[in-house]
N, C-alpha and C positions, 0 to 999 in steps of 0.2 A: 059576917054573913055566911050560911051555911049552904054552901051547894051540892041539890042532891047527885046523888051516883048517877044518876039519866044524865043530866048536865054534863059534870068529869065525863061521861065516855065522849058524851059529844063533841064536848071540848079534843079530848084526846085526839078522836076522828077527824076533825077539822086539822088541829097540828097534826097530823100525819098526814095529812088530804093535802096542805100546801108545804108539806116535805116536799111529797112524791112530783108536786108540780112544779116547785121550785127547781127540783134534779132536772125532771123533764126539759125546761126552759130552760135550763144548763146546757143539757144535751145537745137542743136545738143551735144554742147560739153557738157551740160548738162546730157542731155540722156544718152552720153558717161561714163560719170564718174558716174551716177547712174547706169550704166548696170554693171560698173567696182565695186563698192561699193557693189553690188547685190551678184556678185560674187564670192569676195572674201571672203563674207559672207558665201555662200553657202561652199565655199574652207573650212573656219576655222569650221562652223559647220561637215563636211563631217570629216576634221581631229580629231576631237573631239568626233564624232561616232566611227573610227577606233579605236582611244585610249580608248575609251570604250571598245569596243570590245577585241582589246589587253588585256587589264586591267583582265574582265572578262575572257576572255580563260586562264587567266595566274592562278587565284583563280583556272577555272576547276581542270588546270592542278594540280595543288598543294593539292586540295580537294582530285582528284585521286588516286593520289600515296600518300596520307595518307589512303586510305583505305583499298589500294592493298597492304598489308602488304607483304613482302618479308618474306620467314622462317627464314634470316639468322641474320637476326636484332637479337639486342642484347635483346628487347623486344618483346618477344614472345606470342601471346595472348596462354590464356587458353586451347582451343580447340587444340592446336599445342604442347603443354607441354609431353602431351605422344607420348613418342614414341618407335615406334618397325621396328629397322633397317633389310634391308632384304640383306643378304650379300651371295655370292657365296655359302658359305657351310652352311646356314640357311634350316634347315629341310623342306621339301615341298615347298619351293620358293628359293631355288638356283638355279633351272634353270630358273626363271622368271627374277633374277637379269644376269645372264647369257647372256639369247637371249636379253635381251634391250640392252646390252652394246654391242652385236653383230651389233646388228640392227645402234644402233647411229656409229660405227665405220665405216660399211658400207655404211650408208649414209655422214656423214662429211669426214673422213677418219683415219688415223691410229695414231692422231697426237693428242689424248685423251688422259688424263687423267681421271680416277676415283677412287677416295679412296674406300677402303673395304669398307665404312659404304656411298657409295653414293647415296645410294636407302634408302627410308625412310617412312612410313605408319604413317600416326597419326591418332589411331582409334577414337578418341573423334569428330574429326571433316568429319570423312572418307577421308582422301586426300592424297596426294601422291608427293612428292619430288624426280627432279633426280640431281643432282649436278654434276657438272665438269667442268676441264681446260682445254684452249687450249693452252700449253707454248709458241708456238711458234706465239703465238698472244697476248699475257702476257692479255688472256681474264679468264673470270669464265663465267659458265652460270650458269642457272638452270631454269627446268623445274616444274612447279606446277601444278598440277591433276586438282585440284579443286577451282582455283584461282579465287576471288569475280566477276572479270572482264571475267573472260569466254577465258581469253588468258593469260595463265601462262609462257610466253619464255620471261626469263630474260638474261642479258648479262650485267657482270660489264668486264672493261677494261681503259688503263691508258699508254698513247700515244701510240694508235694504228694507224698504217698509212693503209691510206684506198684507198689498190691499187684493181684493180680489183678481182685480187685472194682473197686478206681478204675479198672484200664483196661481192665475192663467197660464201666463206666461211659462212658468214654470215646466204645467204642464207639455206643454207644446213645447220645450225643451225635451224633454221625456218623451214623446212622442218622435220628435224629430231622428234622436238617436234612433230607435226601435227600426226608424224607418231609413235609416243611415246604415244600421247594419244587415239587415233584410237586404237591401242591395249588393254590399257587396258579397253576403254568401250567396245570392243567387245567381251573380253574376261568376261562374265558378271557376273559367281560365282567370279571372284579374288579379289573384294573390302570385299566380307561376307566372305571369307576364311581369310582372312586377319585381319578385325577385330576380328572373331572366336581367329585365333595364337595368335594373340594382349594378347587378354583377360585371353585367357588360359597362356599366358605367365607370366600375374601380379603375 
């Protein structure tokens, strides 16, 4: 079979026509898996800052609540060693132990517990403990005056279910405080009357 010269170039043009798009299609897929390669670069770096990040918030956390010492620790600093508990029939601050436990019952409601000795003064460091249970939330709290972090509302607890009511409740824990320490900054001689008893106590 004899094919003319028009034919051969045509031919030729087409094999050159899917060189040049074969390359191109080369090129592209190229592109493709470097944009993909790019990528997933950025992906593993990006993963790699979170976990940083995790990592470090994890140290904050841990930093924190080593600093924010709880009273109830079995290790008690220095400044927290003395103390002068303020109980119902305590001369000149029974009615101070009195209206808080009014106040916190009126605010959470009637389902407190507080031991006699749950009001508590450490005059070395001027600070102020308030303690108690909720049984029917197999909770403890406790409230700190003077806590490093500027927000002393603690709460231990051990399979609590957390239906709306418990974290009502909650709330009005958190509210109780707020309004536990509102009082005694305003009430502004009871931290020097306090130390004074303290002292004259030893």
């Amino acid at each position: 079979m004899v094919i003319s010269g028009t034919v051969k170039k045509w031919i030729i043009n087409m094999a050159s026509e899917m060189s040049i798009t074969k390359k191109m299609l080369a090129t592209l897929r190229q592109g493709r898996v470097n944009q993909a390669k790019q990528a997933s670069q950025v992906f593993v770096k990006e993963e790699k800052e979170t976990d940083n990040f995790i990592t470090r918030s994890k140290i904050l956390m841990e930093e924190a609540i080593d600093k924010k010492k709880v009273l109830t620790e079995e290790e008690i600093d220095d400044d927290h060693k003395k103390t002068f508990e303020i109980k119902k029939d305590t001369p000149q601050f029974g009615d101070v132990r009195t209206s808080q436990e009014e106040a916190l019952r009126k605010t959470v409601g009637e389902n407190i517990t507080l031991e006699s000795n749950a009001l508590v003064y450490y005059p070395d460091s001027d600070d102020i403990t308030l303690n108690g249970k909720i049984n029917t939330l197999n909770l403890s709290f406790q409230f700190r005056y003077n806590d490093p972090s500027g927000d002393g509302c603690y709460i231990w607890t051990d399979a609590m279910q957390l239906t709306e009511t418990n974290a009502r409740t909650l709330g009005k824990i958190r509210d109780a405080f707020g309004n536990w320490k509102d009082s005694i900054t305003q009430d502004g001689d009871l931290m020097e009357k306090l130390k004074k008893a303290a002292n004259d106590n030893d």
